[in-house]
N, C-alpha and C positions, 0 to 999 in steps of 0.2 A: 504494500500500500504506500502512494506519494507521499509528501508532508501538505504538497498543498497541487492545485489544478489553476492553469488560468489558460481562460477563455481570451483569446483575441492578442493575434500578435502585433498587434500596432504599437502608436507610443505609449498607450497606457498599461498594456500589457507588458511592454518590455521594460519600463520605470520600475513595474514590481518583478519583474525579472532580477534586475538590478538586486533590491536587495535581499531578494529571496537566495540569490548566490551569495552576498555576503552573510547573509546568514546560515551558510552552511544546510538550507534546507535541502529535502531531496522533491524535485518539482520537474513538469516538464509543462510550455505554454503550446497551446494549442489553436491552429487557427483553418478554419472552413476554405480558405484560397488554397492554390498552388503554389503560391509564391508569396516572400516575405516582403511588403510593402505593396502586396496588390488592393490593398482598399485604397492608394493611391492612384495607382497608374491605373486601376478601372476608371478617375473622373476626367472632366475633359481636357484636350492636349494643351490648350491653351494655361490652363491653371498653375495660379502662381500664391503659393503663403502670401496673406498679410502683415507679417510678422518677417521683420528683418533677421539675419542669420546669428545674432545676438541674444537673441531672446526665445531660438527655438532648441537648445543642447537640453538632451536629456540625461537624467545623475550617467557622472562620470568621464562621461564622453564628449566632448563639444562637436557641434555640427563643423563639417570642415569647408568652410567658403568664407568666403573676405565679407568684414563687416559691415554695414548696411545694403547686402547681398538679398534679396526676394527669393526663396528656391522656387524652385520648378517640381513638381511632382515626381519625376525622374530623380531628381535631389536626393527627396524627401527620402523614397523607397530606398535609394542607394544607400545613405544615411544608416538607415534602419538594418539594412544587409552586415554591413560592417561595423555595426553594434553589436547583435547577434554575433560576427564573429570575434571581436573583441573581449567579450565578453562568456563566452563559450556558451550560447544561451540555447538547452535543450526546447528543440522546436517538434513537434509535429504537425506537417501540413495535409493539407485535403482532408479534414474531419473535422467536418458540421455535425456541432453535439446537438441532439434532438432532447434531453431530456437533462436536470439532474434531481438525486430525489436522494435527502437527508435519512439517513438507517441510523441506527444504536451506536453503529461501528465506524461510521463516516459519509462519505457520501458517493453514489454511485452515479458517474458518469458517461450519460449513453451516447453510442453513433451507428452509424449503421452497419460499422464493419465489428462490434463489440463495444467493451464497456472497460470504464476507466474506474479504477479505485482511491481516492484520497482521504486523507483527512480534514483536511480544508479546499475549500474553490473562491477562485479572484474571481470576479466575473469584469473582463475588461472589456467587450463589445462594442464601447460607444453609444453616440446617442442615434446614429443613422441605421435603421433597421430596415424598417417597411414603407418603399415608396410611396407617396400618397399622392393621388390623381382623384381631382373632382369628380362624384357622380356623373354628373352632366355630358363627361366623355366617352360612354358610353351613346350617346346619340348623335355625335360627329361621324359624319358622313364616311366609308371605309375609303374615298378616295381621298382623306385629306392623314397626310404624314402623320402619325400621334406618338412622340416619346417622354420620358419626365427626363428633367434634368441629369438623373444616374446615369443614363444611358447616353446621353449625349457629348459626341466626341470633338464636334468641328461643324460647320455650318458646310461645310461638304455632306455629308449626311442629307440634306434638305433637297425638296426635289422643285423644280420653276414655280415660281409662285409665291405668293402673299404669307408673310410667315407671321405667328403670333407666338410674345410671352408671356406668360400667364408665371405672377409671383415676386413681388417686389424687395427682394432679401438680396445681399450680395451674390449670390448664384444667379437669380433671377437677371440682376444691372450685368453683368459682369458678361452673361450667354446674350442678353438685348445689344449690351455693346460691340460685341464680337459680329453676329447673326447680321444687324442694322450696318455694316461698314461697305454692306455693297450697296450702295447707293440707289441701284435700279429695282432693289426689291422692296417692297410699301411691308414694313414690320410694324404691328399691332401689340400694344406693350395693353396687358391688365396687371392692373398691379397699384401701390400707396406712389403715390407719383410727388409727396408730402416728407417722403422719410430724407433725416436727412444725412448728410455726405461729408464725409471727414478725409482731408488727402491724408499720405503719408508720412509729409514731412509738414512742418510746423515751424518755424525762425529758426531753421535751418537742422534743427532736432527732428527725427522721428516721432511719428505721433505716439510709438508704442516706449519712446524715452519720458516723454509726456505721462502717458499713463502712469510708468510705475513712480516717475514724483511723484502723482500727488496719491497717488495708490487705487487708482481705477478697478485694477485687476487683482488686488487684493482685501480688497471689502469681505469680510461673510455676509453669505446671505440671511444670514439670523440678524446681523446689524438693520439698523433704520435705512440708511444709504445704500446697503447692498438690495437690499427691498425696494427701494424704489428705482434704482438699476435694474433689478431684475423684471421688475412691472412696467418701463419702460419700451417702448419699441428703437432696438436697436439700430444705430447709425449702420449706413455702407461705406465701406472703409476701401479707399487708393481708386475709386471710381468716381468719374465727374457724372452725378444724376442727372445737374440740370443741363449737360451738354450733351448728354446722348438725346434727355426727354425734347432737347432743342431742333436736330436733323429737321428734315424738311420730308425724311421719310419714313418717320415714328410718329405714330398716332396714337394717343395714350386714351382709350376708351373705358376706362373704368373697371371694377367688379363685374367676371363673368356670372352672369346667372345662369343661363343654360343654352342650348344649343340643339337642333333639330337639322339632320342632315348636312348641307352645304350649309346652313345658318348659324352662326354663333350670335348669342343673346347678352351684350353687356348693358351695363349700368347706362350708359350715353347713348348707344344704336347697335344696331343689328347689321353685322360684316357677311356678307354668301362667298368673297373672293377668296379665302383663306384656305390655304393650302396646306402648311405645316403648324403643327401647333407643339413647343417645348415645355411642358408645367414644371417648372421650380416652385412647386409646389409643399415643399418639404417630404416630411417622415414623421412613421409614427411608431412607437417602440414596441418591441415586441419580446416580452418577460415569460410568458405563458408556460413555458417550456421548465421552469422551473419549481416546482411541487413546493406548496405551502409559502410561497415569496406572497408579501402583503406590497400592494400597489398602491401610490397615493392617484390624486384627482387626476393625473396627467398620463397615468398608466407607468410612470418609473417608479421603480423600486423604495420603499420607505426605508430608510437610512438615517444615520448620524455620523457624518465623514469617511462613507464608505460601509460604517458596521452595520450587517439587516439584521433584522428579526431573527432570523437565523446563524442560530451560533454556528461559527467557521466558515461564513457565506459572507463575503466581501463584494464590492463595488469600488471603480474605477474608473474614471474618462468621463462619467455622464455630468449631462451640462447643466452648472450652478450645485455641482454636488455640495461646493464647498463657498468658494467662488466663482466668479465669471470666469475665470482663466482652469478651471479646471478640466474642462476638454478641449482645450489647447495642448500644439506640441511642447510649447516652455511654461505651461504652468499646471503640468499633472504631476511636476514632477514631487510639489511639493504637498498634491494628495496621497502619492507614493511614499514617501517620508513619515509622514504620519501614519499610515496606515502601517506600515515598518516597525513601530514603537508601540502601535496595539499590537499585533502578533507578536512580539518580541515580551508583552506585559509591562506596557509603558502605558501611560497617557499622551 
């Protein structure tokens, strides 16, 4: 039997990797991809950290690129590769655990090629589970393109034609700004056309040097501040909003309601020429799989900096677990830290 299981080898799996080696546990991290940093290089090619190369090392290890450096997703994963090998960080890939379910004796970890035994389980997953696409696309016409943002690689993808996006987050600006550059094709933005837009430098500082002065990304969310941070609707960060929402070939039509056939239904009018449609539409989490886990209003896991209901059952990565920065690449680390000094029998 392991000393402990973690789920998910990305950055937050592999922070508790970290000191699951210094602590002489015996553990191995386990992850559903093929390959170590593919929950990166699956998003699109264009994608680039908001976070300069200063603010993204995780314990131990610093990211290796010159400072005020933006990685590339290719980066990131490479990164993560020779972390793993730095660090001699026991991996098994290709095994999507479908179940875990707390016994007398530990806890048993299922897949579909058998079953894992520990004493303890990380669960480091993240907070991006289950894509989430409006109802309403379902009634879009089968000749018009339909994919959510996961899936989307490059505006090569897209076939002639009037393209729509649906989702005003930095995924949402980010695929509008890309998709909108060819001039001759008329893109349809639904989405907060209100949110607003922080570059990445500041009087000549980084906006994320900024942040950790005044301590942005270090609030708890049990604070007063961090609570209203957290109840805020988030800035888009290194995207000019109101210069894309400016083109002469975006047309920001509001909230979709619904859609029948060739017709999409928003807020301001109803579009029939739309061809492609991208929903950065977010995710919605997906816990189910775990026997007896207690879920709050949001469907994630009910916690105290990591620790669940269940004894020896951990959390990591998910977002505002602690912090705002805590499903970030440079600020899980310091969920990983703590949670190190409870399994350890610290505070």
């Amino acid at each position: 039997m392991l000393d402990y299981v973690v789920i998910g080898g990305a950055q937050a799996g592999l922070s508790m990797a970290y000191h699951l080696q210094l602590m002489k546990k015996k553990f191995v991290v386990i992850d559903g991809e093929g390959e170590i940093g593919a929950s990166w290089l699956n998003r699109w090619d264009s994608l680039k950290l908001f976070t300069p190369t200063e603010y993204n090392h995780l314990p131990g290890l610093k990211f290796d690129a010159p400072k005020g450096h933006y990685p590339t997703k290719v980066e990131v994963a490479n990164y993560f590769k020779s972390y793993v090998e730095e660090f001699n960080i026991p991996m098994q890939l290709n095994t999507l655990i479908t179940s875990v379910r707390k016994t007398e004796k530990g806890f048993h970890i299922t897949h579909k090629n058998g079953e894992i035994k520990a004493k303890n389980v990380v669960v480091a997953t993240g907070p991006f589970h289950i894509p989430y696409t409006p109802p309403c696309h379902t009634k879009v016409s089968e000749n018009t393109l339909q994919m959510h943002s996961n899936y989307y690689k490059s505006a090569d993808q897209l076939q002639e034609g009037d393209a729509l996006v649906v989702g005003g987050g930095d995924s949402g600006y980010q695929i509008l700004n890309e998709v909108s550059k060819n001039e001759s094709r008329t893109v349809y933005f639904s989405g907060d056309t209100t949110v607003r837009s922080l570059p990445q430098h500041i009087l000549g500082k980084t906006l994320w040097w900024w942040f950790t002065l005044v301590g942005f990304l270090s609030y708890s969310k049990y604070s007063w501040i961090g609570k209203k941070i957290n109840s805020s609707t988030q800035p888009v960060i290194g995207t000019d909003v109101k210069g894309i929402l400016a083109r002469k070939n975006v047309i920001a039509v509001g909230r979709t309601k619904d859609a029948l056939n060739d017709n999409v239904i928003f807020e301001n009018k109803k579009v029939s020429s739309i061809k492609n449609i991208i929903w950065a539409t977010g995710y919605r989490p997906n816990f189910k799989w775990i026997e007896g886990l207690e879920l709050d209003a949001n469907s994630y896991p009910k916690n105290h900096r990591g620790v669940s209901n269940i004894k020896g059952l951990y959390f990591i990565g998910l977002p505002w677990m602690y912090t705002r920065g805590s499903a970030t690449l440079g600020g899980v680390s310091k969920d990983a830290s703590y949670l190190a000094k409870v399994m350890s029998g610290g505070k």
